[in-house]
Residue frames as qw, qx, qy, qz and C-alpha x, y, z in Angstrom:
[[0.944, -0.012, 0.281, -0.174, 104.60, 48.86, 184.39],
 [0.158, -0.605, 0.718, 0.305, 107.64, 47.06, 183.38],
 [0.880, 0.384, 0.109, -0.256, 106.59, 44.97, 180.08],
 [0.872, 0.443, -0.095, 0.184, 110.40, 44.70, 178.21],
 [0.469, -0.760, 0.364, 0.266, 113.64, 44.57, 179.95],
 [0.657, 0.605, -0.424, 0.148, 116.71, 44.50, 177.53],
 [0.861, -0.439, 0.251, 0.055, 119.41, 42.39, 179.31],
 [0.602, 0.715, -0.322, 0.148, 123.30, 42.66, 178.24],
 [0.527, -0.569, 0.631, 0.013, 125.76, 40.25, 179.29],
 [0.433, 0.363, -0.809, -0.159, 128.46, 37.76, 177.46],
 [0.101, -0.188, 0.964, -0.161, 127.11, 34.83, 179.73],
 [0.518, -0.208, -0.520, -0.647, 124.47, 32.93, 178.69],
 [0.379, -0.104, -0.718, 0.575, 124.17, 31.82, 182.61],
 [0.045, -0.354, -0.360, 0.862, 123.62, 34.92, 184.01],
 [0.332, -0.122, -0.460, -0.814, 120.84, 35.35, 180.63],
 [0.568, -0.229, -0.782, -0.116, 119.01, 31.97, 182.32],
 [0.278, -0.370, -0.581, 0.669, 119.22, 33.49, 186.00],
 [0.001, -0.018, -0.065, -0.998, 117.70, 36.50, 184.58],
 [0.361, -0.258, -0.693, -0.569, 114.81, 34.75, 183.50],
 [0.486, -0.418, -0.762, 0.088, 114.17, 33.12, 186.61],
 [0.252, -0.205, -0.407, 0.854, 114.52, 36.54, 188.51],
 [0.201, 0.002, -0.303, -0.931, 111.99, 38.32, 185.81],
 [0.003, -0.344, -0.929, -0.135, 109.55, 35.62, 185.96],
 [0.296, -0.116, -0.284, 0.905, 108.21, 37.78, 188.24],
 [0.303, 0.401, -0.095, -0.859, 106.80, 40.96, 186.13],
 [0.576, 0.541, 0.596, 0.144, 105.59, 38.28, 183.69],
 [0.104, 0.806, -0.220, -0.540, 107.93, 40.81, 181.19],
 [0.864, 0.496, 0.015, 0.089, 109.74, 40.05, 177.65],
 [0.533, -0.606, 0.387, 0.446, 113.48, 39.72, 178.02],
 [0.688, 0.725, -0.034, 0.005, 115.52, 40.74, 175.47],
 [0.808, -0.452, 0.254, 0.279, 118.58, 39.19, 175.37],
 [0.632, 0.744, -0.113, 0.185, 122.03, 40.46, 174.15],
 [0.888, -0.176, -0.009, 0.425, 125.84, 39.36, 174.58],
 [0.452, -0.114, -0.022, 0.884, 127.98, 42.90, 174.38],
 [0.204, 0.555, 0.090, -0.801, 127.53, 46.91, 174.51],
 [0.246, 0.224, -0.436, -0.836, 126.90, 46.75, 170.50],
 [0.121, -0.463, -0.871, -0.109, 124.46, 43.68, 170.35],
 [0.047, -0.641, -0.528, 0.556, 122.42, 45.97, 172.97],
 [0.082, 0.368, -0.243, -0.894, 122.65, 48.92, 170.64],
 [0.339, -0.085, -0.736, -0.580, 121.03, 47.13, 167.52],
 [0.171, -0.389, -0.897, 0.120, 119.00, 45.20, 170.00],
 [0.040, -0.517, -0.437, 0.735, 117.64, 48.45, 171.33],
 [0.244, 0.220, -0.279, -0.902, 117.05, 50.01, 168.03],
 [0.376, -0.157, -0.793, -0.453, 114.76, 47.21, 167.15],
 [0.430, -0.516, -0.714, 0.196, 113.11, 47.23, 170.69],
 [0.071, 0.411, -0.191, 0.889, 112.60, 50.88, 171.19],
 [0.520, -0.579, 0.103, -0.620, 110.08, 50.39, 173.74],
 [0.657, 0.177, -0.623, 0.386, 112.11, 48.70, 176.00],
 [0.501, -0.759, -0.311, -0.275, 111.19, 49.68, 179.85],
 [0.494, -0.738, 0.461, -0.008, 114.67, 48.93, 181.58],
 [0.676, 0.589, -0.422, 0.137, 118.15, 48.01, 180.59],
 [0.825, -0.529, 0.182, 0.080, 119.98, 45.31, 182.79],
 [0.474, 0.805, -0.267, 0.237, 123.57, 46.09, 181.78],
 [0.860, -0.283, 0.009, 0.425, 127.24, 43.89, 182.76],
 [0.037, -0.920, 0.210, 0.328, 130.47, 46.18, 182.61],
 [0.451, -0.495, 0.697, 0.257, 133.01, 43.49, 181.42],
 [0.839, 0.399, 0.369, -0.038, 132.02, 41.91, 178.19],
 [0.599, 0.119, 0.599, 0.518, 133.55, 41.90, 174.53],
 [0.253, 0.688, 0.536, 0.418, 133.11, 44.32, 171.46],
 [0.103, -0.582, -0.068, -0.804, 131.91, 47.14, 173.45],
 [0.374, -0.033, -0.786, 0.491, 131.89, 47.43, 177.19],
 [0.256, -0.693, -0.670, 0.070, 128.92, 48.54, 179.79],
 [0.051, -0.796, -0.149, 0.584, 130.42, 52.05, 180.42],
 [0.136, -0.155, 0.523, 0.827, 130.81, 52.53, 176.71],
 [0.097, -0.425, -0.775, -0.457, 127.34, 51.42, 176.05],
 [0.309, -0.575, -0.449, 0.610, 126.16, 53.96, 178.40],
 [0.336, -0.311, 0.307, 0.835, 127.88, 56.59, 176.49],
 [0.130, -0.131, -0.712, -0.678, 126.45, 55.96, 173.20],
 [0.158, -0.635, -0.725, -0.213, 122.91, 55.48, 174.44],
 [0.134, -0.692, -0.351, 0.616, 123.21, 58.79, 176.57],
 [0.094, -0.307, 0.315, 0.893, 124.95, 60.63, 173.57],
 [0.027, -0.396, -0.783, -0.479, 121.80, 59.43, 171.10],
 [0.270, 0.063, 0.421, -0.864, 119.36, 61.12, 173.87],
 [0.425, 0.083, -0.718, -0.545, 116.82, 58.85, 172.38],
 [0.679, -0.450, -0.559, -0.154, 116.18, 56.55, 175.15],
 [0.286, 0.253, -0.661, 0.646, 117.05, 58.27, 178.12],
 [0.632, -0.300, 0.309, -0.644, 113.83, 57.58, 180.04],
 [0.880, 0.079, -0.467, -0.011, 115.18, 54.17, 180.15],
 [0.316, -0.826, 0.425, -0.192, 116.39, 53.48, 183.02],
 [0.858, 0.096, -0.459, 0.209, 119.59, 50.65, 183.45],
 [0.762, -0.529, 0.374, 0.005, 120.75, 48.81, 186.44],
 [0.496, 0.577, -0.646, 0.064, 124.49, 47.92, 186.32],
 [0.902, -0.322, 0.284, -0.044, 124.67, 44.26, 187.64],
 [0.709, 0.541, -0.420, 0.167, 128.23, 43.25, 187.36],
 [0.775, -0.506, -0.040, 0.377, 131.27, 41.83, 189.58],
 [0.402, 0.443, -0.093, 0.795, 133.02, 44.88, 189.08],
 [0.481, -0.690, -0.394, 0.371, 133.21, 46.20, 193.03],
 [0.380, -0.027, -0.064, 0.922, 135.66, 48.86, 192.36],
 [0.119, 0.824, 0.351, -0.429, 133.66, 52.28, 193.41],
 [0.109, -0.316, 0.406, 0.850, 135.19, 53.97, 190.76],
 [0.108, -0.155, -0.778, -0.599, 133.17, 52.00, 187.68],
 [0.130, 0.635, 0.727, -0.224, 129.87, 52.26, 190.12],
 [0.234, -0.587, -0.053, 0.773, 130.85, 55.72, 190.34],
 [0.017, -0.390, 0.521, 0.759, 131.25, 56.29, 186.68],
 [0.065, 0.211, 0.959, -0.175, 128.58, 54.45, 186.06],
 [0.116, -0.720, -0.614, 0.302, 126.08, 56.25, 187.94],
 [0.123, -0.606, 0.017, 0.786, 127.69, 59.58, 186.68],
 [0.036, 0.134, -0.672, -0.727, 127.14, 58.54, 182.92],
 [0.439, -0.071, -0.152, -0.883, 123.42, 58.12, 183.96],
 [0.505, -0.041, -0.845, -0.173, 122.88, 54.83, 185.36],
 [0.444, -0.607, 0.167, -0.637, 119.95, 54.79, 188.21],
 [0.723, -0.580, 0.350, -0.137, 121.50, 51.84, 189.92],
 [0.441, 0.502, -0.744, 0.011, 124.19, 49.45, 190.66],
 [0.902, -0.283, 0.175, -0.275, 123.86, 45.78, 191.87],
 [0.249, -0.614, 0.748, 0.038, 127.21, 43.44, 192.61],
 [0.815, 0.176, -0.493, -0.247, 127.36, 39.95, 191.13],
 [0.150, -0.416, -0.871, 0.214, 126.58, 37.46, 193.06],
 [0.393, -0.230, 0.222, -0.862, 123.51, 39.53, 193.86],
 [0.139, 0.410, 0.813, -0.390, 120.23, 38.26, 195.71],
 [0.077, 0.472, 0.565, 0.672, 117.21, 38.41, 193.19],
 [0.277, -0.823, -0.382, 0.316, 115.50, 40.39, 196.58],
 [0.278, -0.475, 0.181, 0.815, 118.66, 42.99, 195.69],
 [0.040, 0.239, 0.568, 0.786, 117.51, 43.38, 191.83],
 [0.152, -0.637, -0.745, -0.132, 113.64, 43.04, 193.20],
 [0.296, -0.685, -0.378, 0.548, 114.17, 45.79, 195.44],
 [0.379, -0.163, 0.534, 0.738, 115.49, 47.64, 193.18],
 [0.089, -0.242, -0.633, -0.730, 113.13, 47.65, 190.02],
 [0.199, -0.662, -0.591, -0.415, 110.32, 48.33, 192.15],
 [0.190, -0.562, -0.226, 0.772, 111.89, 51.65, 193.04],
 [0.025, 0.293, -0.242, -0.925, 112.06, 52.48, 189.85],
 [0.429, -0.224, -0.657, -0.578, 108.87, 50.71, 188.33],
 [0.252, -0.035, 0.676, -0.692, 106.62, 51.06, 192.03],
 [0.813, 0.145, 0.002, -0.564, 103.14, 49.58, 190.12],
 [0.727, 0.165, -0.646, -0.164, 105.00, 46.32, 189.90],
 [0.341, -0.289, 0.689, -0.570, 105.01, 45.97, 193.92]]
């Protein structure tokens, strides 16, 4: 059951679209603006259910915050969805190779996220 999605991105836009996409799960969003917010944010939200994770930001970038949360081994039954307008197959690539269990384009279609989180969370169908 998906109850707490952490949610990293520098736009506070794309924080407000989130909402409306989550409504949804009826979940708790936790919102944070670069890779290191997310860090702290995560230590303070260890049960967190899924991480929604941009690549481009400030501070500390989505395949750095990857890194660090793989290298902690702490939360790796978290699972995060990179949603970013980085197309380049490389960064999916790298991405997905540093442990991420999907990748969604910006623009996306909340059907694309929906589909999505209830592969990886199927009791929220």
């Amino acid at each position: 059951m998906l109850k707490k999605v952490l949610v990293i991105d520098d736009s506070a836009l794309i924080h407000q679209m989130y909402k409306m996409v989550l409504m949804r799960y009826k979940c708790d969003i936790v919102d944070a603006l670069n890779g290191q917010d997310g860090l702290d944010k995560l230590a303070k939200n260890p049960d967190t259910d899924m991480i929604l994770l941009d690549i481009n930001m400030p501070l500390m970038n989505g395949l750095e915050f990857i890194k660090k949360v793989k290298g902690l081994g702490t939360y790796d039954h978290i699972p995060i969805i990179i949603v970013s307008t980085e197309g380049k197959e490389e960064d999916t690539m790298r991405g997905l190779s540093l442990g991420a269990k999907g990748y969604v384009k910006k623009p996306f279609q909340p059907s694309d996220l929906h589909t999505l989180i209830e592969k990886l969370f199927p009791s929220n169908k």
